[in-house]
N, C-alpha and C positions, 0 to 999 in steps of 0.2 A: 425601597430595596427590601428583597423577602430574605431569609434565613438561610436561602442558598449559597452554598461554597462550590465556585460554577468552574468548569474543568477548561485549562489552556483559557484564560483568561485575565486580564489586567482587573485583579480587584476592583479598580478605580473606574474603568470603566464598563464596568458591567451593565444587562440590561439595559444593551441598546433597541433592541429591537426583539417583539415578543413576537413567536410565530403562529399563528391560528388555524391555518390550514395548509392543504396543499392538494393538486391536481394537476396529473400529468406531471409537467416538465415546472410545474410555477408551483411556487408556495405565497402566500397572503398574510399582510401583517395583520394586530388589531383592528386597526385602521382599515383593512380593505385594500391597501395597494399592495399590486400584483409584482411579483418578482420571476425572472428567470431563473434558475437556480440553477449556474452555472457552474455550483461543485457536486453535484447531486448528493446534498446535504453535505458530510465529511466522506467524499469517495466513494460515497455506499447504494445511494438509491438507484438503482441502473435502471430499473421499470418506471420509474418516477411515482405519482403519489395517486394515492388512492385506486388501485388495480383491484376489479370487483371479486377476480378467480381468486385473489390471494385472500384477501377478505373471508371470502365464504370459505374456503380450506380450513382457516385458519379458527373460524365462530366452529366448524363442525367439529375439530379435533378436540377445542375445549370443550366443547358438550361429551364428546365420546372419551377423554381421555382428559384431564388437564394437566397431569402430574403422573409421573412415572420415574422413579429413579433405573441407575444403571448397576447397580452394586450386586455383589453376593448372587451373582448368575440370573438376577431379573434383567430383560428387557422388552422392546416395544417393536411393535410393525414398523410406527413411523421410523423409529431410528435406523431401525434392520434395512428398511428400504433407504434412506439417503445414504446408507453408508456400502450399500451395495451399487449405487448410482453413482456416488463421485469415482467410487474405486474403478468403474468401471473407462470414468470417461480422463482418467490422471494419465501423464505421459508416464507411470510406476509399475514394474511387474508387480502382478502379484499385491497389489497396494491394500495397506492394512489402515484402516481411519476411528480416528480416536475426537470422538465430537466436546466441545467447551461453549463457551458462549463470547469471548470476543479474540482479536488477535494477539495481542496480549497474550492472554491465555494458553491460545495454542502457541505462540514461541515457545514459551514457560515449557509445555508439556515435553517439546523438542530439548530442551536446555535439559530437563528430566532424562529423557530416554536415552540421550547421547549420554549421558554419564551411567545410567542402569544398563545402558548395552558393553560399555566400556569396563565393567564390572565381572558383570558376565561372562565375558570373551578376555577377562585375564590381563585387561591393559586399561588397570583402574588410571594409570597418567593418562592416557588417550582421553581427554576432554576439554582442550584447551578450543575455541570456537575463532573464527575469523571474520570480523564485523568491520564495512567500508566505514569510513569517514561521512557525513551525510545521509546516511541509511537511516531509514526510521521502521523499528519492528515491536513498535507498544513501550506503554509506562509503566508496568510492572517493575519490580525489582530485578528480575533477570535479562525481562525485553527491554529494558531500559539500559541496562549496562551496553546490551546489543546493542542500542540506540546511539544514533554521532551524532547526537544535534547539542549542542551546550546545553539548551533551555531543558531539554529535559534531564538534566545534567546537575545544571545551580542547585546547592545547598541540601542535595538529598545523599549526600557520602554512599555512594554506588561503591560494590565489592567488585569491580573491574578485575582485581588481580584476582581476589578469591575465586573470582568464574573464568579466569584463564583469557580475557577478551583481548585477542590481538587485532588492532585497529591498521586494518589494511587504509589505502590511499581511495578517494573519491573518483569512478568512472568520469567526473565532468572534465571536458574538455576545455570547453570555454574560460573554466576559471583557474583549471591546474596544468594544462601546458606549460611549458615552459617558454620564452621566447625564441619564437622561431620551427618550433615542434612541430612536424605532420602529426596527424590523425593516427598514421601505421607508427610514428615514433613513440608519442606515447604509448599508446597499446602497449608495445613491447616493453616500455621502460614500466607501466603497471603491470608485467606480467612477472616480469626481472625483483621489480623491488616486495613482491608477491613471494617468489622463492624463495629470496634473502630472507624471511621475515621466517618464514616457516624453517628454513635450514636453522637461525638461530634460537628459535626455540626449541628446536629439539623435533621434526618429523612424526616420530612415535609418538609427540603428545600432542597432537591436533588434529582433532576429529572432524571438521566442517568447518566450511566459511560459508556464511549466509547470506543472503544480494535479494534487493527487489530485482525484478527485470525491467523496469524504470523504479528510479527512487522517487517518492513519491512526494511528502511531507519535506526531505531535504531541497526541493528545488523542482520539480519534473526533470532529473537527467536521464537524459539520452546517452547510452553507452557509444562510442564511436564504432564501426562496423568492425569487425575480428575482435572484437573485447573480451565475449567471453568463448568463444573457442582458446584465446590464449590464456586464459584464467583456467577453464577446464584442462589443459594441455599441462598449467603447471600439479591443478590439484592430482589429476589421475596419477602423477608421475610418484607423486605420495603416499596414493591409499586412500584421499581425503575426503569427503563427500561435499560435493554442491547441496545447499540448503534452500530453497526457492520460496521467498515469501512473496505468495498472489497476494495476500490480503487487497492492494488496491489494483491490481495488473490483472485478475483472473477471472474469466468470463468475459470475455469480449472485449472487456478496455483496450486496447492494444489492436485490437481488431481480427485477432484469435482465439480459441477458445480459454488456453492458457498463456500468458507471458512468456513463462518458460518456451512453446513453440514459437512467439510472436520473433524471441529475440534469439532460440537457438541455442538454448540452455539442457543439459541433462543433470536433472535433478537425482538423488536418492530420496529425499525428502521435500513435503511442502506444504504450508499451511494456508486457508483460506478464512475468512472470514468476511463481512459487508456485503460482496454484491452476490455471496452466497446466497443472502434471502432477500436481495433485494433492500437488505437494512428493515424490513420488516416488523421484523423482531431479532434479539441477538440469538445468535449461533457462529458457530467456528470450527475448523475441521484440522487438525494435525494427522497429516499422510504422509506414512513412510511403508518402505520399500517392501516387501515381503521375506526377503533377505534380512532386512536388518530386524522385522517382526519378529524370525523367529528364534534370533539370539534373546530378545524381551521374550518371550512366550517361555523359550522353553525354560530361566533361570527365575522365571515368576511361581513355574508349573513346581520346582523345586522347593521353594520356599512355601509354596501353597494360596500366595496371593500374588494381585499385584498391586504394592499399595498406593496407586494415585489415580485421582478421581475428584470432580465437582460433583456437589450437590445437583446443580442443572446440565452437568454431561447428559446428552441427550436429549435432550426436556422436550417430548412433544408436540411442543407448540412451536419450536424451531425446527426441529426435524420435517413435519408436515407443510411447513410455509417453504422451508429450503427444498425440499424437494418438487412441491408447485411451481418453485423461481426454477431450476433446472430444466422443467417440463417445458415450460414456456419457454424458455430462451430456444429450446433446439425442436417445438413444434412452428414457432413462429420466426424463428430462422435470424435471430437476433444479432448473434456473431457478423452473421453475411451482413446485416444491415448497419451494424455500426463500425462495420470496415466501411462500407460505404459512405455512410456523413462522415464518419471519422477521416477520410481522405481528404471531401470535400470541408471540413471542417480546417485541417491544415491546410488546404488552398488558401483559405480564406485566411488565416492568421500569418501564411506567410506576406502578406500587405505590411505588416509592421516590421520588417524588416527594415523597413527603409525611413521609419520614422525616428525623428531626430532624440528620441530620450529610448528607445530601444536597443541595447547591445546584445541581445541574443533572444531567438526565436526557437524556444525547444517546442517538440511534441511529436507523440505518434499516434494513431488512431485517435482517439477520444478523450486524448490526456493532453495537456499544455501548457506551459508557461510564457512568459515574456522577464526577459529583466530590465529593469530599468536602473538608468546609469547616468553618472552625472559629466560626460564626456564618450561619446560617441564613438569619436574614431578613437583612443587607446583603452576604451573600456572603462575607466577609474570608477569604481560604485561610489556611491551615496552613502555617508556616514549613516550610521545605525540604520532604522526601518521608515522613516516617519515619511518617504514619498511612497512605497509599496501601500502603507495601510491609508494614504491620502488619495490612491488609484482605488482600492477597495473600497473605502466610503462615494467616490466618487461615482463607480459603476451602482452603486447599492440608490444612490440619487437616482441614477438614470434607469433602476426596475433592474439592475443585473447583480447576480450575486456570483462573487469569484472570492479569490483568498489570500492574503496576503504570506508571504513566505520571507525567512533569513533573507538577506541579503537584496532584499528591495526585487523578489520577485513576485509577480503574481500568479496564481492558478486557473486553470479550467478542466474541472471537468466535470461536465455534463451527462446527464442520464441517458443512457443509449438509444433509449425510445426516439430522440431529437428528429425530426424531420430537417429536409433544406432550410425551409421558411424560419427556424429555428435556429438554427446556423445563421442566415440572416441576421435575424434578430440582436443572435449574442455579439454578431464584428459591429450592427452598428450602435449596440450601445457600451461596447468595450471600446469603440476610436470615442466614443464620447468623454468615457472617464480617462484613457489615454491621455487627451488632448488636453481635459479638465488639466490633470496634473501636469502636462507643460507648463503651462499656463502658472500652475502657482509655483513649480523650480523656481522659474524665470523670477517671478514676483518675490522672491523668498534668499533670491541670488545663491540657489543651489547648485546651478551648473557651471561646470569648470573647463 
């Protein structure tokens, strides 16, 4: 064991597995055996590993630049340029982008601005934020409060109130229906108890509710169709703004260029980070509106600064590699291609539907889950996680790497580069670790 204190991790079992390389869509342990890498890393590698253009981008920008800050009226080509490119290609008028280095981060910067704008504009209450149940938007101190997941939750005394976080209800259908519930009845009933929520705390003090357009880390949820027209339908009726965290949904995952379009969201605001650059190197992007820019602009211009800012805001070694990953997704038509495996990809994984430890089959383009349940026909899950990470080891035996999730679900997803024969690949050695872990319920007398 080294002196590392390793991140999202069981102390105890640490350093299972050292990784050594990677190419294309496979990463390699010490050992030489080859792996699929069927989360492309943590959600982020969308070009997969070792891409020569990003390489060489990236060796020429340190030779020509290594280090540039952003402070006090300096800045750079590279930055100048990515932050003229995303603006260009975001569903935002007028979009103004504020560069960090992970998602994290950029929430943070959002959680900032919404309370600097609500300052400005004379409605210092205006900062109360609305975060689903299940939502994961980083483990910082402020994108964690953001955060529904317990685990990132246990023992770190989060200022929830302090940051005004009102915990709307989870889009999953599968687990929060109620008995008997359509698809359209829910909706409306998350739409209703959405209003209630906002009426009782007061209207005037709620500036945004935040929403991946699939939840990523909480599960792979799939919103049910009208989910967020009816969520939009109650914020507008407010003032409120939609918050759109791409970080895992943006660029292609979904099988559009952003989430927000995949699922039919209008954002004010949105942050991106990971398949920005490919996971390359870190970068992150906080975009918002040019509207809302210029209420920040102009009571910054008043005061004479504006005080917030990283040391590697901008850092041209992400600025140059993200905007090479940009270049590439929309000269080599990347979106178009990974709606296409991504279809074929959910062909393929709707096969488990019908296997006996599967109670639900999410996913859309290139993203996916499965949950496994210890009763079929009425759903009942499986005490704590120990069959989810007994499928993950299971696939990681058979050369595939996927992720375990809350609630005994597993992950996929996959670098977009993936061809068919790759898709292949991933169903037949995900029926493998599948099957594996029937096999030990059964043996374990998990199933009920």
């Amino acid at each position: 064991m080294t002196s590392m204190l390793y991140p999202t991790t069981n102390p105890s079992a640490a350093e299972q597995m050292v990784v050594a390389r990677g190419e294309g869509p496979y990463i390699f342990d010490r050992a030489g055996k080859r792996y699929l890498e069927g989360m492309a890393g943590l959600w982020c590698t969308s070009l997969g590993y070792g891409n020569e253009e990003i390489i060489e981008v990236a060796t020429r920008q340190m030779r020509e630049l290594s280090f540039s800050h952003m402070f006090g009226g300096k800045t750079h080509d590279s930055a100048m340029m990515l932050a003229d490119k995303l603006a260009s290609m975001v569903p935002l008028k007028n979009a103004r982008v504020f560069l960090g280095n992970s998602g994290s981060d950029a929430n943070d910067t959002l959680v900032k601005l919404i309370r600097y704008r609500a300052t400005a504009m004379g409605q210092p209450e205006r900062t109360k934020i609305i975060a689903r149940d299940k939502g994961y938007h980083g483990v910082t101190v402020a994108s964690a409060s953001l955060t529904g997941l317990p685990a990132n939750h246990n023992h770190f005394q989060l200022p929830f109130d302090a940051l005004g976080v009102i915990r709307a209800g989870s889009p999953h259908f599968y687990r929060s229906a109620t008995p008997g519930e359509s698809e359209d009845d829910f909706v409306s009933r998350r739409a209703q108890e959405l209003e209630a929520q906002i009426v009782e705390a007061g209207p005037d003090t709620v500036a945004a509710m935040i929403a991946e357009p699939v939840s990523g880390a909480g599960g792979v949820l799939i919103p049910p169709p009208g989910y967020y027209a009816a969520i939009q339908a109650v914020l507008d009726k407010y003032g409120i703004a939609l918050w759109d965290d791409e970080v895992i949904c943006g660029f292609g995952r979904l099988g559009e260029d952003f989430g927000a379009n995949a699922m039919g969201m209008q954002p004010e605001m949105m942050v991106f980070a990971k398949a920005l650059s490919s996971a390359y190197v870190p970068v992150s992007a906080a975009v918002i509106s040019g509207e809302f820019a210029e209420a920040v602009e102009s009571a910054a211009s008043d005061m004479g600064v504006f005080g917030h800012g990283y040391t590697y805001s901008g850092h041209p070694l992400g600025c140059a590699v993200a905007h090479k990953v940009l270049e590439i997704y929309e000269r080599d038509h990347v979106f178009d291609h990974a709606a296409s495996v991504g279809d074929y990809l959910q062909q393929c994984l709707s096969r488990f539907v019908d296997h006996p430890l599967v109670g639900e089959v999410s996913g859309k383009g290139m993203i996916a889950a499965l949950e496994l349940v210890a009763n079929k026909s009425t759903g009942q899950p499986f005490e704590g996680m120990t069959v989810g990470a007994y499928c993950a080891k299971a696939a990681e035996a058979a050369g595939l790497i996927i992720r375990p999730l809350g609630g005994n679900r597993v992950a996929l997803c996959p670098p977009l580069i993936l061809q068919r024969e790759h898709v292949d690949e991933l169903i037949d050695k995900l029926t493998i670790a599948v099957d594996a872990t029937l096999d030990f319920a059964k043996r374990e007398n998990l199933l009920v």
